[in-house]
N, C-alpha and C positions, 0 to 999 in steps of 0.2 A: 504494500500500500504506500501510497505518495506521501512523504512528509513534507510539509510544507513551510518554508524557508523563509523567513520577515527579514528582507532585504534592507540595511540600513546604508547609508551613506557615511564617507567620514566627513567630519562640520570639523573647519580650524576658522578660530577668527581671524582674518583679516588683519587686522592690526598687529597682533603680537603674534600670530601662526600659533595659540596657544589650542589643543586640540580639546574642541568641545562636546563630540564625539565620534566614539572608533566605528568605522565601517564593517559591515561584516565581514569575516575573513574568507577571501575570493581561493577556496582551496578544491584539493579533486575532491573530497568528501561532500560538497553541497555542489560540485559539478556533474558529477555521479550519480547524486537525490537526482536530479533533474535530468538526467538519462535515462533514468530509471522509469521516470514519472512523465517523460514523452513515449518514452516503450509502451507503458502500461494503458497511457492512452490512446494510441496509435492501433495496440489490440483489442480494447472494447469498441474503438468504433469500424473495425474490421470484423466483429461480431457482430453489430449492429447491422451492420450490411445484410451479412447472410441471414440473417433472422429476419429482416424486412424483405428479404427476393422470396421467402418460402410465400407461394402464392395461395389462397382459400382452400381449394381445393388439396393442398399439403397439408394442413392443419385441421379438415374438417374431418368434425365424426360423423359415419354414419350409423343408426341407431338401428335395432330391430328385437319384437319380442319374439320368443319362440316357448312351444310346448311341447317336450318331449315323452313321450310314451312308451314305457316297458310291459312288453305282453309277455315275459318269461321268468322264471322264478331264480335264485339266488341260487349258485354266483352268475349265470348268465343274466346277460341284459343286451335287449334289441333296443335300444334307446337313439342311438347313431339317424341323426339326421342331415339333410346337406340344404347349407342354405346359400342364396345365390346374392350375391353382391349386386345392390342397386347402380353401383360405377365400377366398370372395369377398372382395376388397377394395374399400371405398370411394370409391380415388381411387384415377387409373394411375400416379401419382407413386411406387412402390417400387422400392427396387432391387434387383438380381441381380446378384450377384458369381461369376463363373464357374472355378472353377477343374478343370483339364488332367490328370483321373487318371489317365488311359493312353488310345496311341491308337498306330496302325499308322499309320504314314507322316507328314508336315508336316503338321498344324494349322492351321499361320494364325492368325490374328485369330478369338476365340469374340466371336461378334456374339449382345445382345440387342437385340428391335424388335418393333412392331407388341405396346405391350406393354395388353391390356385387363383388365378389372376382375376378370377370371374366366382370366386367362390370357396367356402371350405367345410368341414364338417366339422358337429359338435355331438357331445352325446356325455354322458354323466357315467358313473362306474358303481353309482347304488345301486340297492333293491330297492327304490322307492317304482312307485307305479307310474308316477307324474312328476314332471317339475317345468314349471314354467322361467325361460330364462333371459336376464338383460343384457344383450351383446351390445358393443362400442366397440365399434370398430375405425382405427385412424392408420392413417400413413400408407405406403404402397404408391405414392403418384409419381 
């Protein structure tokens, strides 16, 4: 972090050059602060850049509920569903964050996988019967 250097001047009177006060000392240690502290600015607004070029479509979530059904008993489960992305994405690299709004029975682990450009699969690893689930889905553009 920049520390910041109160620059002083040296003051001599005039009259008798009696020194009235000492200027700051012009040494590498506050030349250096200030190397330091153009560096450090020079890469937040080279941050700044790239975080302003990510365009809406980089940033946006798209949302979807799903309800997944198990018609098999424990440890099997037919639960595995495939959902289709509203925008094609460029790259399979996006993620899904899954969250548990209601469900009859144990859950488990909400597993995503098999994730493609247009799509991927979700499904849960309980014995519950039901679970209805909140996908967020970002990134991929």
């Amino acid at each position: 972090m920049y520390r910041n250097t109160q620059w002083l001047d040296e003051v001599k009177d005039i009259d008798t050059g009696e020194l009235i006060q000492e200027g700051t000392d012009q040494s590498a240690g506050h030349f250096n602060n200030m190397e330091h502290g153009i560096s450090d600015a020079h890469l937040a607004a080279a941050l700044l850049v790239i975080q302003s070029s990510l365009t809406a479509d980089q940033v946006a979530t798209e949302e979807k509920t799903v309800t997944l059904t198990n018609t098999q008993r424990y440890p099997f489960n037919s639960s595995t569903q495939t959902i289709a992305l509203s925008t094609v994405r460029n790259f399979a690299d996006y993620t899904v964050e899954a969250e548990i709004a209601d469900h009859e029975g144990n859950v488990g682990e909400v597993r995503i996988f098999d994730r493609m450009l247009n799509g991927f699969k979700v499904a849960y690893d309980g014995s519950a019967k039901s679970a209805t689930i909140k996908l967020r889905i970002k990134g991929g553009m």
